[in-house]
Residue frames as a rotation matrix with the C-alpha (Angstrom) as fourth column:
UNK 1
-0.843 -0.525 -0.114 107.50
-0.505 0.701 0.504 241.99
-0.185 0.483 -0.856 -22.15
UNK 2
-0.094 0.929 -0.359 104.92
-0.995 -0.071 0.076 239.86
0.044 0.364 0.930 -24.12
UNK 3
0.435 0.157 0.887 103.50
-0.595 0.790 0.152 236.52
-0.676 -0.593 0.436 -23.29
UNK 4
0.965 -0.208 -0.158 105.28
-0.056 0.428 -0.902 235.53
0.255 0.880 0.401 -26.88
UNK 5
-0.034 -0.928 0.370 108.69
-0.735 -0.228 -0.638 237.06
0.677 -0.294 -0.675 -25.82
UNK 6
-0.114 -0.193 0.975 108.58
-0.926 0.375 -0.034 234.96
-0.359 -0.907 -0.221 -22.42
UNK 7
0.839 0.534 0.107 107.43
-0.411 0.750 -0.519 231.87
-0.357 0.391 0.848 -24.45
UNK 8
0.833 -0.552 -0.007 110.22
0.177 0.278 -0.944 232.25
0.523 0.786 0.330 -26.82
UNK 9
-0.022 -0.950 0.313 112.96
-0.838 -0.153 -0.524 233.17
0.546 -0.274 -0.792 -23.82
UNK 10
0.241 -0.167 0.956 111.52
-0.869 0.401 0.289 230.16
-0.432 -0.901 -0.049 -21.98
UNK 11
0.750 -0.072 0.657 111.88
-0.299 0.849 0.436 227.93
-0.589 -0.524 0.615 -24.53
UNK 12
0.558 -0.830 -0.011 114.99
-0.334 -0.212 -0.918 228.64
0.760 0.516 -0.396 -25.81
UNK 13
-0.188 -0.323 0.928 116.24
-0.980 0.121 -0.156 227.81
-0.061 -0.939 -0.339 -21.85
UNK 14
0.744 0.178 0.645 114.70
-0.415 0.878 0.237 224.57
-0.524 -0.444 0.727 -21.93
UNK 15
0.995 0.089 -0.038 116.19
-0.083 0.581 -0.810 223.93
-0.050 0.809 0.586 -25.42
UNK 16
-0.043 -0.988 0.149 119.96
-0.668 -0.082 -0.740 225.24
0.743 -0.132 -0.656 -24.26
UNK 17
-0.034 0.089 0.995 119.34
-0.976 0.214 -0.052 223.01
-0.217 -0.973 0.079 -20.93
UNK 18
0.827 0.379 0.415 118.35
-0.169 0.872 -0.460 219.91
-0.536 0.310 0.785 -22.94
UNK 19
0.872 -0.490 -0.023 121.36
0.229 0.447 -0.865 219.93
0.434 0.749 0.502 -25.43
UNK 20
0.055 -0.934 0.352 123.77
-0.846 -0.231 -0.481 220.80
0.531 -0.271 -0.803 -22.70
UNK 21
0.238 0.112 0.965 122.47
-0.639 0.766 0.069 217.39
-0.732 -0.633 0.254 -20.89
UNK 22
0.973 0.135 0.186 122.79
-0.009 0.830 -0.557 215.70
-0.230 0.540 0.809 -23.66
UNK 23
0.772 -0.580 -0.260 126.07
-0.265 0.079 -0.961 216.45
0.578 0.811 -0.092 -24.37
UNK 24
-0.031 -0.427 0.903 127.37
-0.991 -0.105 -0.084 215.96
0.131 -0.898 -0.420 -21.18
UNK 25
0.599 0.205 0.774 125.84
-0.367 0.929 0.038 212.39
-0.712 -0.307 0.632 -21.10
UNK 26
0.973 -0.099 0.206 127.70
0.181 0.885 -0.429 211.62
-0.140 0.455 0.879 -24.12
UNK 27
0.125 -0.960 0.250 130.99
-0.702 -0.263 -0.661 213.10
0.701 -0.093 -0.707 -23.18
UNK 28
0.054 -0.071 0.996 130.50
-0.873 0.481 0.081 210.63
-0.485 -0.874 -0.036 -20.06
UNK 29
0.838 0.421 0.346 130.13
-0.255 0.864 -0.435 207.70
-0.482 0.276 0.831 -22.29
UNK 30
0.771 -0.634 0.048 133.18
-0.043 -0.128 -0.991 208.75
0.635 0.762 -0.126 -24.41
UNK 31
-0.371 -0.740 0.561 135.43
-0.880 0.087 -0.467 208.79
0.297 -0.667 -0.683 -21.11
UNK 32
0.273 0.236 0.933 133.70
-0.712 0.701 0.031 205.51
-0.647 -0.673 0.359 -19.76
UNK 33
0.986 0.151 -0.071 134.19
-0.152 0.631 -0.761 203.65
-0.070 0.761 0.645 -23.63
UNK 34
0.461 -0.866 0.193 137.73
-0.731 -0.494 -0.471 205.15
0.504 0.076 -0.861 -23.47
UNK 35
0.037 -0.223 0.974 138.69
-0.996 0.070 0.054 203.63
-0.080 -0.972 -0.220 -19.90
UNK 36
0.600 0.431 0.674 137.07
-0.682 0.716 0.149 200.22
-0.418 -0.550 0.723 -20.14
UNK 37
0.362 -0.587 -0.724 139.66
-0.573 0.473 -0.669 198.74
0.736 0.657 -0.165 -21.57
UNK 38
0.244 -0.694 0.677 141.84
-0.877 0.140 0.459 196.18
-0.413 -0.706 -0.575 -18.97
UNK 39
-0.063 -0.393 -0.917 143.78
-0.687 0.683 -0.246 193.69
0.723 0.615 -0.313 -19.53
UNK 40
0.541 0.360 0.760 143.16
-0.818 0.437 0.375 190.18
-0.197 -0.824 0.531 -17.84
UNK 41
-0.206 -0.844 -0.494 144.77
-0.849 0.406 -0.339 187.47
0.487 0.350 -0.801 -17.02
UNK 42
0.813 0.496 0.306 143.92
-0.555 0.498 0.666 183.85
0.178 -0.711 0.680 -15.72
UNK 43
-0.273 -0.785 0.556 146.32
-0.898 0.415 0.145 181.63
-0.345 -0.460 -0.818 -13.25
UNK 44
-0.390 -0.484 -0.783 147.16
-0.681 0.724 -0.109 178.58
0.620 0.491 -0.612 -14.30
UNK 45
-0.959 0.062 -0.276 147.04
0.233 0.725 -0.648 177.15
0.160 -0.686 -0.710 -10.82
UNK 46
-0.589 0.773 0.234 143.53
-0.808 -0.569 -0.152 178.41
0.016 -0.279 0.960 -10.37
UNK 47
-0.621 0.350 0.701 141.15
-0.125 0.839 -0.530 175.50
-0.774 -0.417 -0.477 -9.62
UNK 48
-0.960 0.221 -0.169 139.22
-0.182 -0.038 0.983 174.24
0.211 0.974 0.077 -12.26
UNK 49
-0.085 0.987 0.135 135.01
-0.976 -0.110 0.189 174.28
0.202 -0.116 0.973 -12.27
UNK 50
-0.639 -0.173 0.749 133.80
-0.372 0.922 -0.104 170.75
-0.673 -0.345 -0.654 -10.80
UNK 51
0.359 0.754 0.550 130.97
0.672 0.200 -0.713 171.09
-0.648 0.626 -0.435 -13.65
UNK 52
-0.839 -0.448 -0.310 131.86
0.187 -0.772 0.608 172.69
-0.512 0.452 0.731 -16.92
UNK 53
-0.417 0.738 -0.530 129.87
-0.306 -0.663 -0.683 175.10
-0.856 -0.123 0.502 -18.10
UNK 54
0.090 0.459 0.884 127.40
0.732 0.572 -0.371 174.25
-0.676 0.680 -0.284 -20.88
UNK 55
-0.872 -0.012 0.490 128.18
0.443 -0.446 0.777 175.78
0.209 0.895 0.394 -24.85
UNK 56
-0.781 0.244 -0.575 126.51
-0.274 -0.961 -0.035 179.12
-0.561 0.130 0.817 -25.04
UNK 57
-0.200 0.615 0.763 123.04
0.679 0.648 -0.345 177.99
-0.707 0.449 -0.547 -26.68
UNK 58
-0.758 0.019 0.652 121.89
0.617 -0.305 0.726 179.45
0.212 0.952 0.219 -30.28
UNK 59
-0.812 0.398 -0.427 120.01
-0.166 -0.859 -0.484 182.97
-0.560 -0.322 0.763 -29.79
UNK 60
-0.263 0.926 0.271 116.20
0.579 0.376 -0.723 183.14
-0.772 -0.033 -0.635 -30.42
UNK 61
-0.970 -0.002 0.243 115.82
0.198 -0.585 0.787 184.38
0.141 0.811 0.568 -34.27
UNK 62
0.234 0.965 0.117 111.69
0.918 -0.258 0.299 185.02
0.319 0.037 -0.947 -33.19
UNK 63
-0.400 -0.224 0.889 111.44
-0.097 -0.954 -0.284 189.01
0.912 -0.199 0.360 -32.58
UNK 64
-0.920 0.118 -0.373 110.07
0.390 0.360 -0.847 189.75
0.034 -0.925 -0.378 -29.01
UNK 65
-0.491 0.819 0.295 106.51
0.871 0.469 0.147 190.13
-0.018 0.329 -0.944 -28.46
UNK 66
-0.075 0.210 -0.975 106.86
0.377 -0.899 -0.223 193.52
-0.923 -0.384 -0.011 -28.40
UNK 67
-0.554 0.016 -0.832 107.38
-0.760 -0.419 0.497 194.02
-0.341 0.908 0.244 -32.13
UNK 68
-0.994 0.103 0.029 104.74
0.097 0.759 0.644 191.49
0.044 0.643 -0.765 -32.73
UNK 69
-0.067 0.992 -0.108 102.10
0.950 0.097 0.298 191.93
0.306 -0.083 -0.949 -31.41
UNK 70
-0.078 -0.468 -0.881 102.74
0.637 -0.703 0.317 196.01
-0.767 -0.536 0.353 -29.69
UNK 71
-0.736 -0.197 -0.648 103.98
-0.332 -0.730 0.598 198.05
-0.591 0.655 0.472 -32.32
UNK 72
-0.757 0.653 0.011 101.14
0.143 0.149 0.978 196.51
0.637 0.742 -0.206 -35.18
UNK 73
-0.090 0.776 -0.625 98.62
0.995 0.045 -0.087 197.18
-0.040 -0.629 -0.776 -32.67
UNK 74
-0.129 -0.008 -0.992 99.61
0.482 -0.874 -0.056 200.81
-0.866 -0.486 0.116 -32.29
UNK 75
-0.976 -0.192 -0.107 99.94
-0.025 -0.385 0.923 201.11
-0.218 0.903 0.371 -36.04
UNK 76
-0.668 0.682 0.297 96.36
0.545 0.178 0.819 200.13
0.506 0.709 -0.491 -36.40
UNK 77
0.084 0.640 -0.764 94.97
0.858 -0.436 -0.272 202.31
-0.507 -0.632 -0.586 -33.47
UNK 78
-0.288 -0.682 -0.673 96.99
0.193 -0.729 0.656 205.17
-0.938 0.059 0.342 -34.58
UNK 79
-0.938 0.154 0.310 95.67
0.323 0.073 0.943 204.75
0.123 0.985 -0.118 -38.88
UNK 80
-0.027 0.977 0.212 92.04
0.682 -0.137 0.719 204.58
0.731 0.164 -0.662 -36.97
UNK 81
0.430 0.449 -0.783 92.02
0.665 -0.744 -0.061 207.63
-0.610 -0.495 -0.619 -35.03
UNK 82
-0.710 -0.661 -0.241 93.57
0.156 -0.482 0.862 209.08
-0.686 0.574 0.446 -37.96
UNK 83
-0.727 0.677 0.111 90.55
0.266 0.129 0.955 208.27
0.633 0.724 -0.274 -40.27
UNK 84
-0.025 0.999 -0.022 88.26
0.941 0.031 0.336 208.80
0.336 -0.012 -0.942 -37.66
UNK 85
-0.134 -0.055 -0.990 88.94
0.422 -0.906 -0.007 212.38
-0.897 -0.419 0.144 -37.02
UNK 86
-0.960 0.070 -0.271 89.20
-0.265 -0.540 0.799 213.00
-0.090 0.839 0.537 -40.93
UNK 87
-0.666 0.731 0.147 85.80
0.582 0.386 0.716 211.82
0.466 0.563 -0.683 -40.63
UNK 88
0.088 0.617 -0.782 84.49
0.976 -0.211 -0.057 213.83
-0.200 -0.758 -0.621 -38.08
UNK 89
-0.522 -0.364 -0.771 86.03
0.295 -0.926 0.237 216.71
-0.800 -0.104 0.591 -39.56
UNK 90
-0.950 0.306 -0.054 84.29
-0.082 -0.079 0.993 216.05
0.300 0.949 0.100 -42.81
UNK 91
-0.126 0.981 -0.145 80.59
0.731 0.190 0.656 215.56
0.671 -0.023 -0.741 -41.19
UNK 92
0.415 0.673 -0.612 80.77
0.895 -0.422 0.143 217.60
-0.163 -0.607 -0.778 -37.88
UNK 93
-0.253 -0.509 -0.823 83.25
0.432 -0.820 0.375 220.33
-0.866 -0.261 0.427 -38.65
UNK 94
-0.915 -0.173 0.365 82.85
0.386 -0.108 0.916 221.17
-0.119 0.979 0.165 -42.40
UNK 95
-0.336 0.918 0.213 79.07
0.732 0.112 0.672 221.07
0.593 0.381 -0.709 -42.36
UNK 96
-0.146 0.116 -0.982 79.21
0.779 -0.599 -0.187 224.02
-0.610 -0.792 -0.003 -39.62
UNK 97
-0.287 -0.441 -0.851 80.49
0.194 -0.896 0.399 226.90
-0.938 -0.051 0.343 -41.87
UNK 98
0.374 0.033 0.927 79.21
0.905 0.205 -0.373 227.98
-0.202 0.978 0.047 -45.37
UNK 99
-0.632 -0.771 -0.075 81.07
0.541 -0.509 0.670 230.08
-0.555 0.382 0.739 -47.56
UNK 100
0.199 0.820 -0.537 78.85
0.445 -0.564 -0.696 233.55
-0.873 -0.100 -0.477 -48.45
């Protein structure tokens, strides 16, 4: 058997191993979404809070500082090691090899 054959029987395994987890996790989700229904009920006589609770306050419309500052960071590393590699290929690789 060739190191290509084993390659391609191992990763065919991982890939049958990976989509059988995955479906499994989301059969589990589909029986847990299923279920969670219940039905509640509150007593009447139940004591009442000695402090009611403050109104639910208006949600923060800023993103979190992860998509501000994070993700536009990586875009701009990510553009320059993109350019600098097409540069290095164009000065140190290219300029190796000439065509006879």
């Amino acid at each position: 058997m060739t190191s290509r054959n084993r390659l391609l029987i191992v990763g065919a395994l991982v890939a049958l191993l990976v989509s059988w987890s995955a479906v499994a996790t989301a059969s589990a989700f589909t029986q847990a979404e299923e279920g969670a229904t219940t039905t509640t009920t509150v007593d009447p006589n139940a004591p009442q809070p000695a402090e009611p609770a403050p109104a639910p306050s208006e949600p923060d419309t800023e993103p979190p500082w992860t998509a501000r500052y994070i993700i536009p960071i990586i875009v701009v590393v990510s553009l320059g090691l993109i350019v600098g590699l097409a540069v290095y290929y164009a000065f140190r690789v290219k300029g190796r090899y000439e065509v006879v």
